[in-house]
mmCIF file of the N, C-alpha and C atoms, coordinates in Angstrom:
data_MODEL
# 
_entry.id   MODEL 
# 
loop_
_atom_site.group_PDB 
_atom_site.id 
_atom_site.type_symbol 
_atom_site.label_atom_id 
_atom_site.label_alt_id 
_atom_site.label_comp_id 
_atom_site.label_asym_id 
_atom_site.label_entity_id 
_atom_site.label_seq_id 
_atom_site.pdbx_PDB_ins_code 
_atom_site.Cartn_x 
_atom_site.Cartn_y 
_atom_site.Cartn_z 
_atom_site.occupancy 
_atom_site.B_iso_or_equiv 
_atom_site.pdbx_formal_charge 
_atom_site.auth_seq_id 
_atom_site.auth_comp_id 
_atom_site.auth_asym_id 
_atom_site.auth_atom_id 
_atom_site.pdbx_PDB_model_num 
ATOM 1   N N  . UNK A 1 1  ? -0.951  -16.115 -52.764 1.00 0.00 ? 1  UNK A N  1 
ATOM 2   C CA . UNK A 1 1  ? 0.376   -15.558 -52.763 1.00 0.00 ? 1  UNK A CA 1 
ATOM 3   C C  . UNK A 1 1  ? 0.952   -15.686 -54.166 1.00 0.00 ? 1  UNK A C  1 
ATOM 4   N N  . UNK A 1 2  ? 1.389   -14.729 -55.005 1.00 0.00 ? 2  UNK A N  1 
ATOM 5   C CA . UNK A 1 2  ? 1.455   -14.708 -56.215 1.00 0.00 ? 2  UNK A CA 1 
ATOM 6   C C  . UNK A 1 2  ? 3.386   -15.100 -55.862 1.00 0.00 ? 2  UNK A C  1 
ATOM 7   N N  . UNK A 1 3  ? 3.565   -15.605 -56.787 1.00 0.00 ? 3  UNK A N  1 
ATOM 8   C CA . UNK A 1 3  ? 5.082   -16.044 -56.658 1.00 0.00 ? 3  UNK A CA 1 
ATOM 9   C C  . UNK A 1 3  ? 5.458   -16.219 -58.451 1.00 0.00 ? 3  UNK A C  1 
ATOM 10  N N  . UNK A 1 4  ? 7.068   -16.155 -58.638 1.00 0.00 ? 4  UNK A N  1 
ATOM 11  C CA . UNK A 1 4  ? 7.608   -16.669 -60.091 1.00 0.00 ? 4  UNK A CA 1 
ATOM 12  C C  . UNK A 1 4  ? 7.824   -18.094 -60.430 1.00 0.00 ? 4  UNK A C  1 
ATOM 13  N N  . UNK A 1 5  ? 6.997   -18.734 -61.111 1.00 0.00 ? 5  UNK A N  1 
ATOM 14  C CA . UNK A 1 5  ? 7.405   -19.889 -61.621 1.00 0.00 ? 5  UNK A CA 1 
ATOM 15  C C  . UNK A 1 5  ? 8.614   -20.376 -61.900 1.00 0.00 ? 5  UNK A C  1 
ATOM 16  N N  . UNK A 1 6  ? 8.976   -21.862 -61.884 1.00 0.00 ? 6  UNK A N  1 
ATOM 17  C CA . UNK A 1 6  ? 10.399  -21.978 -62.564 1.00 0.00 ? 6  UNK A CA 1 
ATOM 18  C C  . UNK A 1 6  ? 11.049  -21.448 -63.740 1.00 0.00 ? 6  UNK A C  1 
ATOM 19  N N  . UNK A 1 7  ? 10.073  -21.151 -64.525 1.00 0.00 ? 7  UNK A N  1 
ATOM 20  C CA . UNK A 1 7  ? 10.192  -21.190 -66.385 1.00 0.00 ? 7  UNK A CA 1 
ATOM 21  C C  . UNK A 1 7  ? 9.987   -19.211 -66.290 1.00 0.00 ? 7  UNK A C  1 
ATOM 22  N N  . UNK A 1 8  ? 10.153  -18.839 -64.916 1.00 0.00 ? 8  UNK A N  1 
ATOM 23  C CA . UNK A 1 8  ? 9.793   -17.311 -64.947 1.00 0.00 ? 8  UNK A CA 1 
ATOM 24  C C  . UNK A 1 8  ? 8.933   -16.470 -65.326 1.00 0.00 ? 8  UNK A C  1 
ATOM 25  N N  . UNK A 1 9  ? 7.471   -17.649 -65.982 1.00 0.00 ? 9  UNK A N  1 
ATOM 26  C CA . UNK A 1 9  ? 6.258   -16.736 -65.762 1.00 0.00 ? 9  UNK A CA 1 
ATOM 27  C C  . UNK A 1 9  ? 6.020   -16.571 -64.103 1.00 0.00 ? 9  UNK A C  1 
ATOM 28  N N  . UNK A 1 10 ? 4.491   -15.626 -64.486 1.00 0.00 ? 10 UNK A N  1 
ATOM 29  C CA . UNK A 1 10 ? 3.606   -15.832 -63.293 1.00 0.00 ? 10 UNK A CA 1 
ATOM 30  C C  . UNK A 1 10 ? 3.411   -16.851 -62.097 1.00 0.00 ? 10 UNK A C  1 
ATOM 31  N N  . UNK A 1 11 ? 3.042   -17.325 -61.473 1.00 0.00 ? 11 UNK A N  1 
ATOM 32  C CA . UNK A 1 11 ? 2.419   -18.399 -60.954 1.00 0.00 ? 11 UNK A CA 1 
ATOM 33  C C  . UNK A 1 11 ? 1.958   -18.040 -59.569 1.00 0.00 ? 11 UNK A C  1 
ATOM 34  N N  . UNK A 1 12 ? 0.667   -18.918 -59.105 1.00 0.00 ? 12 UNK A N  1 
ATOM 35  C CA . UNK A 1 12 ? 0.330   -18.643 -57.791 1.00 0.00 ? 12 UNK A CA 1 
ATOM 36  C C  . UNK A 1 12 ? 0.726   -20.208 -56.920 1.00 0.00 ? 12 UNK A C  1 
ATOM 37  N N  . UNK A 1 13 ? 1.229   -19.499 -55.692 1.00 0.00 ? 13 UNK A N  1 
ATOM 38  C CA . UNK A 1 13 ? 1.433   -20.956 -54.577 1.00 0.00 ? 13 UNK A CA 1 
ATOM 39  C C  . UNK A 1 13 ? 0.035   -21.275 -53.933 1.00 0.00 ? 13 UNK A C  1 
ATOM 40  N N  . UNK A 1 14 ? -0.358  -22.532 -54.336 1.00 0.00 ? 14 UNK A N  1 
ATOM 41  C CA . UNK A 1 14 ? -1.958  -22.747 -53.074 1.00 0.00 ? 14 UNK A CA 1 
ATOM 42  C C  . UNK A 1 14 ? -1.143  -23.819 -52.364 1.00 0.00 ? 14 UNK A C  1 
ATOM 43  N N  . UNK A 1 15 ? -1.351  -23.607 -50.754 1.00 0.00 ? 15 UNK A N  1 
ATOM 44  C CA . UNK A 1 15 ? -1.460  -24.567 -49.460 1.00 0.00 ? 15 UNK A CA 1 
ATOM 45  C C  . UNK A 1 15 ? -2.555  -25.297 -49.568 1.00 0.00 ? 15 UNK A C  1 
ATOM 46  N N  . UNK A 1 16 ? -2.626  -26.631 -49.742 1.00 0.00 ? 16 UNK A N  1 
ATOM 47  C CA . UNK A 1 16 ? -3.586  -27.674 -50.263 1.00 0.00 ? 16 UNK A CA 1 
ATOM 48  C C  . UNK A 1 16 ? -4.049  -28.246 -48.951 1.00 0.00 ? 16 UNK A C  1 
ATOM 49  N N  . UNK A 1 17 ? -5.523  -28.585 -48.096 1.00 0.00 ? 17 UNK A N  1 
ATOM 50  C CA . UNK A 1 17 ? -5.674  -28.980 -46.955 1.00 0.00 ? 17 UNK A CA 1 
ATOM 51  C C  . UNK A 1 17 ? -4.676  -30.325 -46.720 1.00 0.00 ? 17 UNK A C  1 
ATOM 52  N N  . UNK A 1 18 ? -4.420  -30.557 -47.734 1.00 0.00 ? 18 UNK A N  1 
ATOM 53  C CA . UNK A 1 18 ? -3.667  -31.720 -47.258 1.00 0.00 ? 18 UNK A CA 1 
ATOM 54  C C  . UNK A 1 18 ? -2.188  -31.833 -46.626 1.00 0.00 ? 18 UNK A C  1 
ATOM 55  N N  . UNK A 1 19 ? -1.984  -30.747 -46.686 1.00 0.00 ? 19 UNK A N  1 
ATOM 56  C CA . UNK A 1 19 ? -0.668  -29.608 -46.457 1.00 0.00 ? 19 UNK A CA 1 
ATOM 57  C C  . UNK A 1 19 ? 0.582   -29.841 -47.003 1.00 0.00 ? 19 UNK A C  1 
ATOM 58  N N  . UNK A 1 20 ? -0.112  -29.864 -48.678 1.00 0.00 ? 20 UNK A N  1 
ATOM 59  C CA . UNK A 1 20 ? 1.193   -29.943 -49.734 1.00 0.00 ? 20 UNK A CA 1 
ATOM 60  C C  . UNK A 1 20 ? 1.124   -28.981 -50.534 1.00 0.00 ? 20 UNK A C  1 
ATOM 61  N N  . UNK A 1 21 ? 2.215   -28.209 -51.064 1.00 0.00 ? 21 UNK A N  1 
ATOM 62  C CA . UNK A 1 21 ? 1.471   -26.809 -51.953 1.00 0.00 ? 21 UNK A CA 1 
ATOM 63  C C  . UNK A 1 21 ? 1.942   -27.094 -53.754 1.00 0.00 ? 21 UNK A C  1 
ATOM 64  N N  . UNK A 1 22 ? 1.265   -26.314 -53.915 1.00 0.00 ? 22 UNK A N  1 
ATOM 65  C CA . UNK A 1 22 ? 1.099   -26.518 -55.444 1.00 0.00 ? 22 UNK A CA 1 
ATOM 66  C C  . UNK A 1 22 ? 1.054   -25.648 -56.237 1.00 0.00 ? 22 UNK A C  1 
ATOM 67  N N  . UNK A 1 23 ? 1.804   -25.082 -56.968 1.00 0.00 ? 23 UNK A N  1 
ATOM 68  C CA . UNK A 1 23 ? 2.117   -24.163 -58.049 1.00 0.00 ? 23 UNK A CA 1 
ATOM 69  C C  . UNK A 1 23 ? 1.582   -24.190 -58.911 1.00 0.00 ? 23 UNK A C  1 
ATOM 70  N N  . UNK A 1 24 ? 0.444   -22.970 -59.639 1.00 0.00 ? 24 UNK A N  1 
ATOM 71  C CA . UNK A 1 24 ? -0.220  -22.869 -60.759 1.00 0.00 ? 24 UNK A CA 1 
ATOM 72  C C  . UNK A 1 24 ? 0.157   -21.730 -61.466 1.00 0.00 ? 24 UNK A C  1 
ATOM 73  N N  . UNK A 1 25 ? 0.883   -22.037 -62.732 1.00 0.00 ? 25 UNK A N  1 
ATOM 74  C CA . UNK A 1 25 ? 0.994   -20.946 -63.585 1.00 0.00 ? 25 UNK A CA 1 
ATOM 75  C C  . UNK A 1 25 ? -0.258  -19.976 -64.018 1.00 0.00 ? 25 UNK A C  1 
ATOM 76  N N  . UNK A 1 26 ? 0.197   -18.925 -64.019 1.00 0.00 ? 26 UNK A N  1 
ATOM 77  C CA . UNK A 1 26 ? -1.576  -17.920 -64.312 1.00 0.00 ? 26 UNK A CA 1 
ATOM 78  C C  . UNK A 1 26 ? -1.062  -17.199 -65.268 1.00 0.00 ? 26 UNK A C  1 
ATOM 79  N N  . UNK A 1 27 ? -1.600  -16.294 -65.833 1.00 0.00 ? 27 UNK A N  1 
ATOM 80  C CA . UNK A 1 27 ? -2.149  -15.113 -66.861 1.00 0.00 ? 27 UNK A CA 1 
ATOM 81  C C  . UNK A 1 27 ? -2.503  -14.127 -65.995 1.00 0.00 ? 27 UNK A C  1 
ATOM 82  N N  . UNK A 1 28 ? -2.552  -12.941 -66.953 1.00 0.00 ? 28 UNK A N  1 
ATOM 83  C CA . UNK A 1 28 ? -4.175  -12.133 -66.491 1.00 0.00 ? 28 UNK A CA 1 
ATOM 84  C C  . UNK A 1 28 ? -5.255  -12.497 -66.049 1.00 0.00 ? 28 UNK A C  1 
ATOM 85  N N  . UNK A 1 29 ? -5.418  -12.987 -67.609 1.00 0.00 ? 29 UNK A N  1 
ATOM 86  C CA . UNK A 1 29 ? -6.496  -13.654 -67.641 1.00 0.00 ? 29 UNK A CA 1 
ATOM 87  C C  . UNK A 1 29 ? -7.066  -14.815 -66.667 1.00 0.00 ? 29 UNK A C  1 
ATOM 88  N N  . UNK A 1 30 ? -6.454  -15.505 -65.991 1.00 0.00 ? 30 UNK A N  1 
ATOM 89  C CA . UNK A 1 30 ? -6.532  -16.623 -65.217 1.00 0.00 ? 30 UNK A CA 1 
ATOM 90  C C  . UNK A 1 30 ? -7.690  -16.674 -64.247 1.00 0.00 ? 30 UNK A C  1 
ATOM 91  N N  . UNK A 1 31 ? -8.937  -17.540 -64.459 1.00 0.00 ? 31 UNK A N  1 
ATOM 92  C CA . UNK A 1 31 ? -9.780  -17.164 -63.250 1.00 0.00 ? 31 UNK A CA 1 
ATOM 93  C C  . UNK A 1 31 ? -9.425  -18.068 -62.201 1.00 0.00 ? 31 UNK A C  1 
ATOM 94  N N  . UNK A 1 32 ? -9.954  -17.488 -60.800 1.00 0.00 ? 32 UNK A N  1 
ATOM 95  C CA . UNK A 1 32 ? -9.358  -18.213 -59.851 1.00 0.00 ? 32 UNK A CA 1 
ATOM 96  C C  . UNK A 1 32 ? -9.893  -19.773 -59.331 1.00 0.00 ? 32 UNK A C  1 
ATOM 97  N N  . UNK A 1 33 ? -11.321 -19.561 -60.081 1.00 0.00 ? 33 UNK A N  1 
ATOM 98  C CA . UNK A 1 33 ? -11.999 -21.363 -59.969 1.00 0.00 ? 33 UNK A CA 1 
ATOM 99  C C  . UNK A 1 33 ? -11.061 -22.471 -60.818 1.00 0.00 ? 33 UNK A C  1 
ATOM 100 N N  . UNK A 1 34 ? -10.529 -21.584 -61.891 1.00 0.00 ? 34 UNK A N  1 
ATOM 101 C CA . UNK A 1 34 ? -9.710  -22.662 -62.642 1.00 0.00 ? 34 UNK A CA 1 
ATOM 102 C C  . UNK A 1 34 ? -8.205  -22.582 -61.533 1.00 0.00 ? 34 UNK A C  1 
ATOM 103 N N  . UNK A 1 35 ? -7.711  -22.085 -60.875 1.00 0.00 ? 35 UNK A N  1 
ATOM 104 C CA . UNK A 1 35 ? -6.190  -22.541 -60.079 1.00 0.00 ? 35 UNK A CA 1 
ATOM 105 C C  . UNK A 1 35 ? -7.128  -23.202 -59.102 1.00 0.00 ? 35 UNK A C  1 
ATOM 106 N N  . UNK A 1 36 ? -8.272  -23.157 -58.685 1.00 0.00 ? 36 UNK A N  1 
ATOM 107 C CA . UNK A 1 36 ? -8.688  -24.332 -57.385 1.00 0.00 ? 36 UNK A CA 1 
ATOM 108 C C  . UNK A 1 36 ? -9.104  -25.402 -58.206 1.00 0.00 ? 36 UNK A C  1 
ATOM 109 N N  . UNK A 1 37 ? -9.707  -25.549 -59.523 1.00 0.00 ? 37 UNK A N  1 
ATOM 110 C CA . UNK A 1 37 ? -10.074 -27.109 -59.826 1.00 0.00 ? 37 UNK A CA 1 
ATOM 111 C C  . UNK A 1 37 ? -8.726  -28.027 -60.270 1.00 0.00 ? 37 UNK A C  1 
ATOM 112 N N  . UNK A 1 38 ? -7.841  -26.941 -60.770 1.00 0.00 ? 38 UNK A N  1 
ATOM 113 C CA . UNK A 1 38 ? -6.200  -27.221 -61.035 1.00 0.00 ? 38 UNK A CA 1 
ATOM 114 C C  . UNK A 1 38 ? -5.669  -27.902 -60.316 1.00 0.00 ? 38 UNK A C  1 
ATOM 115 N N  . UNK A 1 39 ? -5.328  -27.597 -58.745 1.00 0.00 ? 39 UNK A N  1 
ATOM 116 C CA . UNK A 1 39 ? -4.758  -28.122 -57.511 1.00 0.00 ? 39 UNK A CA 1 
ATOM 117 C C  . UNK A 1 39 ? -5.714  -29.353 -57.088 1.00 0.00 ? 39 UNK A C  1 
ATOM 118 N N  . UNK A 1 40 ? -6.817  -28.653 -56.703 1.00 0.00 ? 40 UNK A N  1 
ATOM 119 C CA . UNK A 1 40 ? -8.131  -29.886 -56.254 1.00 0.00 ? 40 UNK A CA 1 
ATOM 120 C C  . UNK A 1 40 ? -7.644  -31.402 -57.369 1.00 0.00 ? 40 UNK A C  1 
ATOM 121 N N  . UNK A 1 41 ? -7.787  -31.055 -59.061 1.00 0.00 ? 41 UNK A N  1 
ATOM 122 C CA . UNK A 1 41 ? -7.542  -32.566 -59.487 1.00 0.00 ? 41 UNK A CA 1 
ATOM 123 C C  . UNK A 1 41 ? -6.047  -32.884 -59.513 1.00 0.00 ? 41 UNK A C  1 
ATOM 124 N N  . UNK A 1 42 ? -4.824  -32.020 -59.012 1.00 0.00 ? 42 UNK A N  1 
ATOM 125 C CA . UNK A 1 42 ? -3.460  -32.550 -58.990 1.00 0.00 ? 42 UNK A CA 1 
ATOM 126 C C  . UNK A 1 42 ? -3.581  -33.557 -57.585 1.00 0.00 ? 42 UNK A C  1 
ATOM 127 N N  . UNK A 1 43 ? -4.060  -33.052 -56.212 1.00 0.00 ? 43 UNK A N  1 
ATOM 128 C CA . UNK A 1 43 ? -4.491  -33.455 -55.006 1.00 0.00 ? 43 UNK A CA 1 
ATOM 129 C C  . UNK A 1 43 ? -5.467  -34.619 -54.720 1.00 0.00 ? 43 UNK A C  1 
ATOM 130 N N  . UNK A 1 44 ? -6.276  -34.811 -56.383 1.00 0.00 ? 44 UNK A N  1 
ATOM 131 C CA . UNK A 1 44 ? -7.210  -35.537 -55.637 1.00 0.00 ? 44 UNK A CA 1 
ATOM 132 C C  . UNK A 1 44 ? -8.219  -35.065 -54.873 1.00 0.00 ? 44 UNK A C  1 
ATOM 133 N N  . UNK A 1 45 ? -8.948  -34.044 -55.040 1.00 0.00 ? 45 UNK A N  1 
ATOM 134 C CA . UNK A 1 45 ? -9.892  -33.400 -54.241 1.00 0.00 ? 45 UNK A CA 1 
ATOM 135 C C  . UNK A 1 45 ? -10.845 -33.171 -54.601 1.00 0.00 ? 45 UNK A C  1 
ATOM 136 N N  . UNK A 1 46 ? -11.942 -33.024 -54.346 1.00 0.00 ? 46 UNK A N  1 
ATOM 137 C CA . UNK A 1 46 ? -13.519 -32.191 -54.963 1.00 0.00 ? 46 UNK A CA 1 
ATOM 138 C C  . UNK A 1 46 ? -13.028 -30.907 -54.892 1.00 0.00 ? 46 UNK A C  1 
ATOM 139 N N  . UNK A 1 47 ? -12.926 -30.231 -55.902 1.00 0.00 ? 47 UNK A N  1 
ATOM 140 C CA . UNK A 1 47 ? -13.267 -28.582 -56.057 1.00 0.00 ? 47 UNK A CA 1 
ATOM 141 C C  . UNK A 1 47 ? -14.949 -28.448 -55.040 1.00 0.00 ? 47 UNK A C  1 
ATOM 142 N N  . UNK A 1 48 ? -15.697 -28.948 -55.470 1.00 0.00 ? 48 UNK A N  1 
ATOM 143 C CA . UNK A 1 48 ? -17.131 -28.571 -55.081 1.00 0.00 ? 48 UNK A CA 1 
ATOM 144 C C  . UNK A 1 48 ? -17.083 -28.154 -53.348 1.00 0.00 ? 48 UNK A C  1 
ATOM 145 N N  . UNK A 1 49 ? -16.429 -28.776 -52.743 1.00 0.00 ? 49 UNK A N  1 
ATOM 146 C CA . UNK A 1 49 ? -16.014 -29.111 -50.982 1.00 0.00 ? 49 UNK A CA 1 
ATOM 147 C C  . UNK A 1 49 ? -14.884 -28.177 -50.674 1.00 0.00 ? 49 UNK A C  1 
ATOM 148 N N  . UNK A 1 50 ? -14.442 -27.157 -51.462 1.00 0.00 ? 50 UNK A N  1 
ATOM 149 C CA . UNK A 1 50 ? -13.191 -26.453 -51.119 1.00 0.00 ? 50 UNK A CA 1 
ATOM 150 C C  . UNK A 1 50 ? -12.982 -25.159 -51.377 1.00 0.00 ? 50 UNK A C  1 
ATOM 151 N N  . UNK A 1 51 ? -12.425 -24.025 -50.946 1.00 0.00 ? 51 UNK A N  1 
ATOM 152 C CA . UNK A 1 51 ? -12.529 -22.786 -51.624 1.00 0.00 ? 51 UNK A CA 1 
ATOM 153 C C  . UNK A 1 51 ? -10.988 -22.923 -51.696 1.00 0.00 ? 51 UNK A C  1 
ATOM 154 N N  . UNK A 1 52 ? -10.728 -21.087 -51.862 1.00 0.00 ? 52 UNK A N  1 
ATOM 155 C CA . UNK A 1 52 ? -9.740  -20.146 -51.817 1.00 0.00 ? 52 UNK A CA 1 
ATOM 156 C C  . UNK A 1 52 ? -9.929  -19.363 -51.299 1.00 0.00 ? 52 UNK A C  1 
ATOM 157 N N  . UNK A 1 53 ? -8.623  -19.100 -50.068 1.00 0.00 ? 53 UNK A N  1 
ATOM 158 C CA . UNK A 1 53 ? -9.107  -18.038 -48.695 1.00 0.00 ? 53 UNK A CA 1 
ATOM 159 C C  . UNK A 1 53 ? -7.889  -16.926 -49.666 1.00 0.00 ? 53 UNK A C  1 
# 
């Protein structure tokens, strides 16, 4: 779900299994393994054990 950051860039909302969400500023450019290893190490999580639905 693409949403506006505070600072009024970009940003995407991820629902974290842990069911806390987490705001990642993006780009264009932005690939989407980097907003899941982003959240995964804010959370505490293995990226390796997790996707993006």
């Amino acid at each position: 779900m693409a949403a506006r950051g505070g600072s009024g860039g970009p940003a995407v909302s991820v629902l974290a299994p842990n069911g806390r969400r987490h705001t990642v500023k993006v780009t264009p450019g932005t690939v989407l393994l980097q907003v899941l290893e982003d959240t995964c190490q804010r959370q505490d999580l293995d990226p390796a054990e997790y996707g993006l639905k």
